[in-house]
Structures are given as structure tokens and as C-alpha cells.
N, CA, C and O atoms as a CHARMM CRD file, in Angstrom:
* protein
*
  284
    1    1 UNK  N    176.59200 110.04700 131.46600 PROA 1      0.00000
    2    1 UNK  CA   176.18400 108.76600 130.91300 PROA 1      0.00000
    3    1 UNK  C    177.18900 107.71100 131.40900 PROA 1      0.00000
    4    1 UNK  O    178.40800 107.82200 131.28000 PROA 1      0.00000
    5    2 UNK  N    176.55200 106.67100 131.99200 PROA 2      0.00000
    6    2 UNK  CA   177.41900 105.72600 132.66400 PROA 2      0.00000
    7    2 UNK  C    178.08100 104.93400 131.32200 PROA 2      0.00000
    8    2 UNK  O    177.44200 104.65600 130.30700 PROA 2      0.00000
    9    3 UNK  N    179.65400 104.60600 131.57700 PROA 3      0.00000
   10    3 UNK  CA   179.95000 103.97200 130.69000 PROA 3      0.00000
   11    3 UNK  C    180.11900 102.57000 130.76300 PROA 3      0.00000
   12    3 UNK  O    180.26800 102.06700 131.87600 PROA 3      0.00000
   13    4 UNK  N    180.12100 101.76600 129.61300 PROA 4      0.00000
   14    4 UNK  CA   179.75500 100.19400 129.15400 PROA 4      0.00000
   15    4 UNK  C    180.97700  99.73100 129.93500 PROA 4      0.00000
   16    4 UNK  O    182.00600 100.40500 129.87500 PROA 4      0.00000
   17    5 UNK  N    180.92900  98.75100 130.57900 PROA 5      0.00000
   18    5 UNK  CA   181.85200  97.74000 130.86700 PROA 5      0.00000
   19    5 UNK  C    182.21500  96.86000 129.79200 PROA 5      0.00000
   20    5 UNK  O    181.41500  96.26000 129.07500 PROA 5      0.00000
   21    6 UNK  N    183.87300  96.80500 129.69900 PROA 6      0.00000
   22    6 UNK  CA   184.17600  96.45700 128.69700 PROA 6      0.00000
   23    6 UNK  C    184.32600  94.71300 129.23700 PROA 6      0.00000
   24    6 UNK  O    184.44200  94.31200 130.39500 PROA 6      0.00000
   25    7 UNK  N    184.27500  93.91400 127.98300 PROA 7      0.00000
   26    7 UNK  CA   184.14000  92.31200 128.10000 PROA 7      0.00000
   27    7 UNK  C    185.35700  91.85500 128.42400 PROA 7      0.00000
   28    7 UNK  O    186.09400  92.22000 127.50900 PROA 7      0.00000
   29    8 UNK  N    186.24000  91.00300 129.55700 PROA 8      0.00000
   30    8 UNK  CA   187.12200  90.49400 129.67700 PROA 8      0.00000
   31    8 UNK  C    187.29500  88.99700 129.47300 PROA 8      0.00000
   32    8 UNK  O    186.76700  88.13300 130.17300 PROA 8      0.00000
   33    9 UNK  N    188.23000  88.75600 128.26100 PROA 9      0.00000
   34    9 UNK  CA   188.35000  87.64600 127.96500 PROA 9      0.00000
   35    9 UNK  C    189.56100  86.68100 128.56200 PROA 9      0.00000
   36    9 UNK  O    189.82100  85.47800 128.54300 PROA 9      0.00000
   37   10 UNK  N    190.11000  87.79900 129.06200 PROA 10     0.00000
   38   10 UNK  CA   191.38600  86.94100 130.04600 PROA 10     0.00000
   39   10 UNK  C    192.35300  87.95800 129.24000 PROA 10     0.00000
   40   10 UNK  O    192.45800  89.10200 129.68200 PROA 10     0.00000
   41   11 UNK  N    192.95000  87.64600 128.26100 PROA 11     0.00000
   42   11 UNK  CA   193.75300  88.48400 127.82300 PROA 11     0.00000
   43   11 UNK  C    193.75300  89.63400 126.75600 PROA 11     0.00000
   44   11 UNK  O    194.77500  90.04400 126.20600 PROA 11     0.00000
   45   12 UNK  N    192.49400  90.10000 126.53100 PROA 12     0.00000
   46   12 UNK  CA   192.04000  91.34200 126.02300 PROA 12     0.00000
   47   12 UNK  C    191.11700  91.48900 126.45600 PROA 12     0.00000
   48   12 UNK  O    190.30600  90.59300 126.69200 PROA 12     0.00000
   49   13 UNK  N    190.95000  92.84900 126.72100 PROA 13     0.00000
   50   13 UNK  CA   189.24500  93.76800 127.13500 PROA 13     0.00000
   51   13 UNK  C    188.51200  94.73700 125.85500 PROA 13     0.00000
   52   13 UNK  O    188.77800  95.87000 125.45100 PROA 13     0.00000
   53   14 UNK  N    187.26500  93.52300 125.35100 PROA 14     0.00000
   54   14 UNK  CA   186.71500  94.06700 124.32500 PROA 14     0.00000
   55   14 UNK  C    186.00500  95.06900 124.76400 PROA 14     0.00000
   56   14 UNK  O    185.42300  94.90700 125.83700 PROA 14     0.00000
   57   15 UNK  N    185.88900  96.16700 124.15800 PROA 15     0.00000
   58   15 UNK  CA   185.12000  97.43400 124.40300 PROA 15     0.00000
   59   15 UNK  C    185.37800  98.44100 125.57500 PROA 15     0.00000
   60   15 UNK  O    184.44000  98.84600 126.26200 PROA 15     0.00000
   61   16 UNK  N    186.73800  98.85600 125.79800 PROA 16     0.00000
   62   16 UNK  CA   186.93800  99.50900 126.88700 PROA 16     0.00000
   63   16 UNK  C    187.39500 100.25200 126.37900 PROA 16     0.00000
   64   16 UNK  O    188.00300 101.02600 127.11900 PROA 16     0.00000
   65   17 UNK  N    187.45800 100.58000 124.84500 PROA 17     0.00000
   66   17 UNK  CA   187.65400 102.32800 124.62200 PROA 17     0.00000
   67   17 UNK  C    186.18700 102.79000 124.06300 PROA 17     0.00000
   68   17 UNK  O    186.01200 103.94400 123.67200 PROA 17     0.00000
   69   18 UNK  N    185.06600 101.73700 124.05200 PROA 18     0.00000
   70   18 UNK  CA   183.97100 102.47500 123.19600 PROA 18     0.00000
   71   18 UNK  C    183.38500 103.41300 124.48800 PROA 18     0.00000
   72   18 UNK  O    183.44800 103.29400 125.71100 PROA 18     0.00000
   73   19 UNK  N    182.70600 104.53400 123.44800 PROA 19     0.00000
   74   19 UNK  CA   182.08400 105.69000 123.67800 PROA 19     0.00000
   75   19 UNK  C    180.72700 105.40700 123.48900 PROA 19     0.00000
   76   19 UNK  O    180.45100 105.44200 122.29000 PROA 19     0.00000
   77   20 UNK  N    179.58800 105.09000 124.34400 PROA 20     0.00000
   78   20 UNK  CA   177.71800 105.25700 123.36300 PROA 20     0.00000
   79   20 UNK  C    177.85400 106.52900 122.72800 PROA 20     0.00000
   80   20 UNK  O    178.33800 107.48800 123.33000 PROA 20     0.00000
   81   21 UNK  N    177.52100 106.58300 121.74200 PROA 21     0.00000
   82   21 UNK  CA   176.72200 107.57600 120.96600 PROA 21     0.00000
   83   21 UNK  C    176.12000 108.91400 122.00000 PROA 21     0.00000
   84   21 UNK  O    175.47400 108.66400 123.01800 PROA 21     0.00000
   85   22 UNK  N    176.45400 110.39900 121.54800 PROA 22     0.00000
   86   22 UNK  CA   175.79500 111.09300 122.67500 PROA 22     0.00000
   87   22 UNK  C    174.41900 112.00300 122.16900 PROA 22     0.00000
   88   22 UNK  O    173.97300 113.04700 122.64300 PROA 22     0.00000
   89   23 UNK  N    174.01900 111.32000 121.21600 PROA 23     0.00000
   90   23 UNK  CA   173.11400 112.20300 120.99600 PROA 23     0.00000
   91   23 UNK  C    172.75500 111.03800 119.91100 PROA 23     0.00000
   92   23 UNK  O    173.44900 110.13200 119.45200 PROA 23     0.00000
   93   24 UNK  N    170.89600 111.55800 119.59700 PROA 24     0.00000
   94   24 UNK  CA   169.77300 110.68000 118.63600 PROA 24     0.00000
   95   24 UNK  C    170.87600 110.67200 116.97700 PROA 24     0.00000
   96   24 UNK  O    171.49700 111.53100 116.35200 PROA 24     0.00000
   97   25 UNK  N    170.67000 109.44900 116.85200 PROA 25     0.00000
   98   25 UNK  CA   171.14500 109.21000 115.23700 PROA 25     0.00000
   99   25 UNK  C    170.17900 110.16400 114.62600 PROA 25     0.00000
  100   25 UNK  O    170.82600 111.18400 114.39000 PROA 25     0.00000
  101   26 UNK  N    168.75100 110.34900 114.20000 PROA 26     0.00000
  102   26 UNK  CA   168.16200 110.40000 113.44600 PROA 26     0.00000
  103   26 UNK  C    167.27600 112.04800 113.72200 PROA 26     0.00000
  104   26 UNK  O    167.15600 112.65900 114.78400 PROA 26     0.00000
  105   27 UNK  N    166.78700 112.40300 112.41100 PROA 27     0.00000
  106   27 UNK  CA   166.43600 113.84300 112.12500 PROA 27     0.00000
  107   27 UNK  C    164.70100 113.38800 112.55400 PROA 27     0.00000
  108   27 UNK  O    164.26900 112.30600 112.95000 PROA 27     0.00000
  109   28 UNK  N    164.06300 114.53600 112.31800 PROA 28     0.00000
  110   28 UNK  CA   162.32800 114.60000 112.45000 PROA 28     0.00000
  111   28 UNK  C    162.18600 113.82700 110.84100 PROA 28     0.00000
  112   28 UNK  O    161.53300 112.85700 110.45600 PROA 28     0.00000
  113   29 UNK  N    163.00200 114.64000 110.24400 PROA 29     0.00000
  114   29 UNK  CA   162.63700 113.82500 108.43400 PROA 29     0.00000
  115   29 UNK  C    162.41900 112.68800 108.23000 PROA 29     0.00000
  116   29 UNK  O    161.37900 112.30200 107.69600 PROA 29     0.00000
  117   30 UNK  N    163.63200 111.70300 108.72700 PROA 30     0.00000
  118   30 UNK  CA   164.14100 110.84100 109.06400 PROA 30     0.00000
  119   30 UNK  C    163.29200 109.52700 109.73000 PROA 30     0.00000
  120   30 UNK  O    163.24900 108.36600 109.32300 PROA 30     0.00000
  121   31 UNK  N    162.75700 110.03100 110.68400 PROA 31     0.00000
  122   31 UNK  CA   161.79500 109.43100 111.71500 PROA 31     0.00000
  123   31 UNK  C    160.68800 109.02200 110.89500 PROA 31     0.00000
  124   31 UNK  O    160.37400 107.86300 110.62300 PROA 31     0.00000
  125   32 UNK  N    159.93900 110.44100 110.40300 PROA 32     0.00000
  126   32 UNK  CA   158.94400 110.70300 109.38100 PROA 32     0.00000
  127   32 UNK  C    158.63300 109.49300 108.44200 PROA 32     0.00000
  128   32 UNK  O    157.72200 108.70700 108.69900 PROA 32     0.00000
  129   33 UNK  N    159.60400 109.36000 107.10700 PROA 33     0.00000
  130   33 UNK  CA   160.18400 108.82200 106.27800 PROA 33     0.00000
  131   33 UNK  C    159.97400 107.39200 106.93300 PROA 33     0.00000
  132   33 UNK  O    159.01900 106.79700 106.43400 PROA 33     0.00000
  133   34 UNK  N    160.69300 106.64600 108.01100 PROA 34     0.00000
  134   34 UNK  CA   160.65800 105.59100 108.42200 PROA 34     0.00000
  135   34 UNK  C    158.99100 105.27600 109.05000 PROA 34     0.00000
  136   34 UNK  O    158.41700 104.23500 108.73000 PROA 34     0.00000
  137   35 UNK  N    158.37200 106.23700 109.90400 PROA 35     0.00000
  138   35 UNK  CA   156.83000 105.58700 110.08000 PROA 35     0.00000
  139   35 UNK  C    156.30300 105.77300 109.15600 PROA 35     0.00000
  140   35 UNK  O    155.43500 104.91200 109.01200 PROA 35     0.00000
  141   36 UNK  N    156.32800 106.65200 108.15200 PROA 36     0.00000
  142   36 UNK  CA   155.47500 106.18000 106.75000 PROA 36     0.00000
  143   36 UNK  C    155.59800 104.84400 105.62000 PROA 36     0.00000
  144   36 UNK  O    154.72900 104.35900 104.89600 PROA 36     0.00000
  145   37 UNK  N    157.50900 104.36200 105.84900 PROA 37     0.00000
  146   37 UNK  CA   157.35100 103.26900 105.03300 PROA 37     0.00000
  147   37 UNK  C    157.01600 102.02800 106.37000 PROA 37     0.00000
  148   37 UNK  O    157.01400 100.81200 106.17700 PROA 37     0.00000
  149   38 UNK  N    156.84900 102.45700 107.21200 PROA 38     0.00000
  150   38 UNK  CA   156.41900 100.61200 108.46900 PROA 38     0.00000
  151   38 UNK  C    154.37600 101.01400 108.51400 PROA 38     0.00000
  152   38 UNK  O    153.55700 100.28400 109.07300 PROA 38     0.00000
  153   39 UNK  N    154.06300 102.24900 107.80900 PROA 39     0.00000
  154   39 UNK  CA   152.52200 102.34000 108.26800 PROA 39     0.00000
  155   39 UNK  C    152.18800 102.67000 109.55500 PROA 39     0.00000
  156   39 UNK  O    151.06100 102.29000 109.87300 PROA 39     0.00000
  157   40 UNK  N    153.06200 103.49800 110.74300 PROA 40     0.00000
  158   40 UNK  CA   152.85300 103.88300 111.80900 PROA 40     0.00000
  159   40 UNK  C    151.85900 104.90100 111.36100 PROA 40     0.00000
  160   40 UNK  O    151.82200 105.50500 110.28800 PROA 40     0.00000
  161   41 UNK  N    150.92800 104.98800 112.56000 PROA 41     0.00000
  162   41 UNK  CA   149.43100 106.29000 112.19300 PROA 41     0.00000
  163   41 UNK  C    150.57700 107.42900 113.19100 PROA 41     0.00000
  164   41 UNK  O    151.58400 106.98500 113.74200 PROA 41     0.00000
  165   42 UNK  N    150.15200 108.96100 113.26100 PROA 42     0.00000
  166   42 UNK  CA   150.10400 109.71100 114.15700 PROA 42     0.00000
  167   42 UNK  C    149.15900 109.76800 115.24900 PROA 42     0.00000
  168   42 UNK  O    147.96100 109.63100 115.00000 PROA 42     0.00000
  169   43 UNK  N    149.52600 109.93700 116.32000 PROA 43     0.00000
  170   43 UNK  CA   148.10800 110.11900 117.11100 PROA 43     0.00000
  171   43 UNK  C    147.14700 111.49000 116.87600 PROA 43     0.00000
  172   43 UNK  O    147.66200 112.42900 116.27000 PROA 43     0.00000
  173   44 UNK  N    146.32800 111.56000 117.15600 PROA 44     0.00000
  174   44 UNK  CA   145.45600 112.59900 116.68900 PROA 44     0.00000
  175   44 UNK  C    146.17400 114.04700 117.67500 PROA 44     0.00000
  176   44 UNK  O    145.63600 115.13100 117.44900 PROA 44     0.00000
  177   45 UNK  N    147.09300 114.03300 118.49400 PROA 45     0.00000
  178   45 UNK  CA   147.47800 115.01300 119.10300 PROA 45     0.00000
  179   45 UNK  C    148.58700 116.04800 118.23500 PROA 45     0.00000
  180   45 UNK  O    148.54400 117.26200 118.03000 PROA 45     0.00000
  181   46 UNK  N    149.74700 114.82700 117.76500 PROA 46     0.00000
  182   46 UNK  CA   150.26800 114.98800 116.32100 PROA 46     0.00000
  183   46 UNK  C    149.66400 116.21400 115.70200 PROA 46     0.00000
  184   46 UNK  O    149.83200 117.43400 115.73300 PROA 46     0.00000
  185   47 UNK  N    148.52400 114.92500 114.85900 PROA 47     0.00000
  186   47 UNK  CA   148.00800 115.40700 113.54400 PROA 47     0.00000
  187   47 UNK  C    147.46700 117.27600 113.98700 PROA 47     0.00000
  188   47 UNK  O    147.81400 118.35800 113.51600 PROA 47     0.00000
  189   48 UNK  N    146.72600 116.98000 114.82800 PROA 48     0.00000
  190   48 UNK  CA   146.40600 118.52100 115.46500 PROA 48     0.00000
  191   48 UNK  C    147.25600 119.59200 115.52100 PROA 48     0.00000
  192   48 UNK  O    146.96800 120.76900 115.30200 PROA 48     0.00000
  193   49 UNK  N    148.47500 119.06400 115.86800 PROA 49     0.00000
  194   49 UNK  CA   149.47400 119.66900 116.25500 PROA 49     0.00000
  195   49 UNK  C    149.79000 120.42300 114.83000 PROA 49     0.00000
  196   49 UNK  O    149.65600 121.63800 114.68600 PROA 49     0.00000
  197   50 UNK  N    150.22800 119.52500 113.79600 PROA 50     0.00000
  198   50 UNK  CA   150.39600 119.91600 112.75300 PROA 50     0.00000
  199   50 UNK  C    149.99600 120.87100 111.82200 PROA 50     0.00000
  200   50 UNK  O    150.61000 121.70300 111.15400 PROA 50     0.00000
  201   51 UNK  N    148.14200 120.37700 111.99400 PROA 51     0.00000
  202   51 UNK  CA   147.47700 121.22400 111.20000 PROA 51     0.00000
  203   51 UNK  C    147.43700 123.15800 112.30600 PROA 51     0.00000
  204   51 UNK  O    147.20600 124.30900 111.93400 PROA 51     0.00000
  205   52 UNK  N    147.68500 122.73200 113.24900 PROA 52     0.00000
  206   52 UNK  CA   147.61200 124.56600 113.38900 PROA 52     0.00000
  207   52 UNK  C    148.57600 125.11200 113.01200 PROA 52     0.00000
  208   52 UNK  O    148.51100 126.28000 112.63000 PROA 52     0.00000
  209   53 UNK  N    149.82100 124.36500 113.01700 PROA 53     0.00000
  210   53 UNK  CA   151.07600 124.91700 112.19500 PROA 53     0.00000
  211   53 UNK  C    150.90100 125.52600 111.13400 PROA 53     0.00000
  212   53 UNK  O    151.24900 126.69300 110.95300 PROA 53     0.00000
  213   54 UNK  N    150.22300 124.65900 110.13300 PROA 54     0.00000
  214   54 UNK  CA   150.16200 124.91300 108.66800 PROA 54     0.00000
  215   54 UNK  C    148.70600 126.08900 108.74500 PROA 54     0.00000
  216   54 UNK  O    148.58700 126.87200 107.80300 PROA 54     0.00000
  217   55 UNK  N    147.95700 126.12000 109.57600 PROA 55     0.00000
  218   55 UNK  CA   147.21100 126.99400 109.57700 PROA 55     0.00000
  219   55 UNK  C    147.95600 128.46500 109.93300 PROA 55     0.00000
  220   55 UNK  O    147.81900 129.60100 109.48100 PROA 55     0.00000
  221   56 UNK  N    148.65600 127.97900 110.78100 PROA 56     0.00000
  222   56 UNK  CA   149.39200 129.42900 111.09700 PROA 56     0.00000
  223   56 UNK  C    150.02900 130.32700 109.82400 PROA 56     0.00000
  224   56 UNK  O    149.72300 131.42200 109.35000 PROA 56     0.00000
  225   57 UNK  N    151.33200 129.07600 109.41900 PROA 57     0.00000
  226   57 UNK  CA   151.86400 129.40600 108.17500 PROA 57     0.00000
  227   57 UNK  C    150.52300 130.03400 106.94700 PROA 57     0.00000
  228   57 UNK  O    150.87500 131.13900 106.53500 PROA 57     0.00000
  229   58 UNK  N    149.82200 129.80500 106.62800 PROA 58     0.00000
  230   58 UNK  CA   148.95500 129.90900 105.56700 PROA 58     0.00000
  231   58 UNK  C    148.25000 131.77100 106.06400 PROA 58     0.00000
  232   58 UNK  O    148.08100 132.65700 105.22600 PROA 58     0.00000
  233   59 UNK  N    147.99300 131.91100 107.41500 PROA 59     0.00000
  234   59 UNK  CA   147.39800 133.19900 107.90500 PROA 59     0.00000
  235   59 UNK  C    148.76500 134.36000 107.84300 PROA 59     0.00000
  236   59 UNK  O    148.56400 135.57200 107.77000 PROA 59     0.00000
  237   60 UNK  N    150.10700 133.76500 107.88500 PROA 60     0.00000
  238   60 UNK  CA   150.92000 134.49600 107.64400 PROA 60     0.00000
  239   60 UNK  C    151.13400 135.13000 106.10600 PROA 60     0.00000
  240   60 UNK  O    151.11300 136.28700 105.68600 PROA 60     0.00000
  241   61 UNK  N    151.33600 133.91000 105.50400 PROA 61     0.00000
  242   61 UNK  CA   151.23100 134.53500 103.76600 PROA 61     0.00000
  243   61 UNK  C    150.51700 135.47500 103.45700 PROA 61     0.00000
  244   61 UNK  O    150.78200 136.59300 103.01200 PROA 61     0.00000
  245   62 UNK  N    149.25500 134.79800 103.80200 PROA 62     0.00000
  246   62 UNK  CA   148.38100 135.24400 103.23500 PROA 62     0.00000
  247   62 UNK  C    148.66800 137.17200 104.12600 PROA 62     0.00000
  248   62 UNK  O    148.99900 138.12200 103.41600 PROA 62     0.00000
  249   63 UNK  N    148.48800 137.30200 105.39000 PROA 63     0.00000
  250   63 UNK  CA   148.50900 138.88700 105.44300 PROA 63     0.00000
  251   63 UNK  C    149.95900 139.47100 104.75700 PROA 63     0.00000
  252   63 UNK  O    150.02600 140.68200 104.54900 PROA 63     0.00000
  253   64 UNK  N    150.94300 138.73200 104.45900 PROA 64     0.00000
  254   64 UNK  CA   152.30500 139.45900 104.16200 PROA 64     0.00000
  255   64 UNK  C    151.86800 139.90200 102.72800 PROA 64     0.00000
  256   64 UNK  O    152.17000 141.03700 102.35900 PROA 64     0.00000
  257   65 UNK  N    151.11400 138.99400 101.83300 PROA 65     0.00000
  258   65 UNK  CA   150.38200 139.50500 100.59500 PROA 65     0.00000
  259   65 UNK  C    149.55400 140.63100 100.81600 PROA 65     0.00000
  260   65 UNK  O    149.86400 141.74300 100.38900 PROA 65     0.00000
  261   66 UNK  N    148.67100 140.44400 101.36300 PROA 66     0.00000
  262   66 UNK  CA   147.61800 141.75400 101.38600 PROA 66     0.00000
  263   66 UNK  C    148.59400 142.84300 101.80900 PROA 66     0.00000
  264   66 UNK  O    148.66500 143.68400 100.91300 PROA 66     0.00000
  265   67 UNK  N    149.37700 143.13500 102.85500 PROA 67     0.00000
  266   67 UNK  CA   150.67200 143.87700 103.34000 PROA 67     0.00000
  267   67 UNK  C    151.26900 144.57900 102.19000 PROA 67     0.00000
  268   67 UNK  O    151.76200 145.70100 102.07400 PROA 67     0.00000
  269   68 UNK  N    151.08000 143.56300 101.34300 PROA 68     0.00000
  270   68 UNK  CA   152.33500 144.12000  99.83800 PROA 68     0.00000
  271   68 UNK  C    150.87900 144.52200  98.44100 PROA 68     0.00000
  272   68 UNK  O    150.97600 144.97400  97.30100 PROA 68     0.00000
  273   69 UNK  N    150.12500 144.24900  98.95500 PROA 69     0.00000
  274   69 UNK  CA   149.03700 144.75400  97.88200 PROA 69     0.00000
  275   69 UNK  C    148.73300 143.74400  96.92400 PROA 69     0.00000
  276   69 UNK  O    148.78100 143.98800  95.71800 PROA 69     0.00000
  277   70 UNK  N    148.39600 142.53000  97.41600 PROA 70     0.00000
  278   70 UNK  CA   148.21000 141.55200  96.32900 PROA 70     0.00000
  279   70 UNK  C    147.50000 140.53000  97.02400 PROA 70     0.00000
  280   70 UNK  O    148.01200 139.51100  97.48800 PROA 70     0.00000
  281   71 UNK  N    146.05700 140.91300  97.08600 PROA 71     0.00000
  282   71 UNK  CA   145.14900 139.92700  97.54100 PROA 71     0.00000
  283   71 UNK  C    145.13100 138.58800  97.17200 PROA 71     0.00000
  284   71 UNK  O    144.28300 137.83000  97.64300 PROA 71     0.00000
């Protein structure tokens, strides 16, 4: 990562020890949380995405139950 040139004012150089940031501030939660309070939609690739997840999860339970004897 190329680093910032620091500002020369003649007799100090502002920002010539800063570092950018090396990695995303923010979590999936995080992100989440923030397009739900601005009203961002998902795109339907998302939403898709999602629901086979939770479909997956749900086909798992459900056989680890029957597995253990409890339909």
C-alpha cells in the first residue's frame, strides 16, 4: 500500500508518521445494521444467496433430529 505524502508546511511535516488503516473497519453485522437503518434493498442475488443458506441450515436440523429419534 503506497504511503500518504505527508503535508509540508515549511517547518513541520503533517502526516509523515501516519499509517492508512490495513484492513475494513467494519464486520458483515455491522454493514447489515447500517443498510437497514439508510433503507438500502439487497439485490435479489443476495437475497437468494441467503435463503439457500437458511435452507441448508433448516435440512441439517432437521436430519440431525430424525438421526437422534425425534421427528
Amino acid at each position: 500500500m503506497p504511503k500518504v505524502p505527508p503535508y509540508d508546511t515549511g517547518k513541520i511535516k503533517i502526516g509523515c508518521r501516519y499509517d492508512p488503516p490495513l484492513r475494513d473497519q467494519y464486520n458483515p453485522d455491522q454493514d447489515w445494521i447500517q443498510e437497514w437503518l439508510l433503507g438500502i434493498e439487497k439485490d435479489w442475488f443476495e437475497k437468494t444467496e441467503n435463503l439457500i443458506e437458511y435452507a441448508i441450515y433448516i435440512i441439517v436440523i432437521y436430519s440431525v433430529l430424525t438421526l437422534l429419534g425425534r421427528p
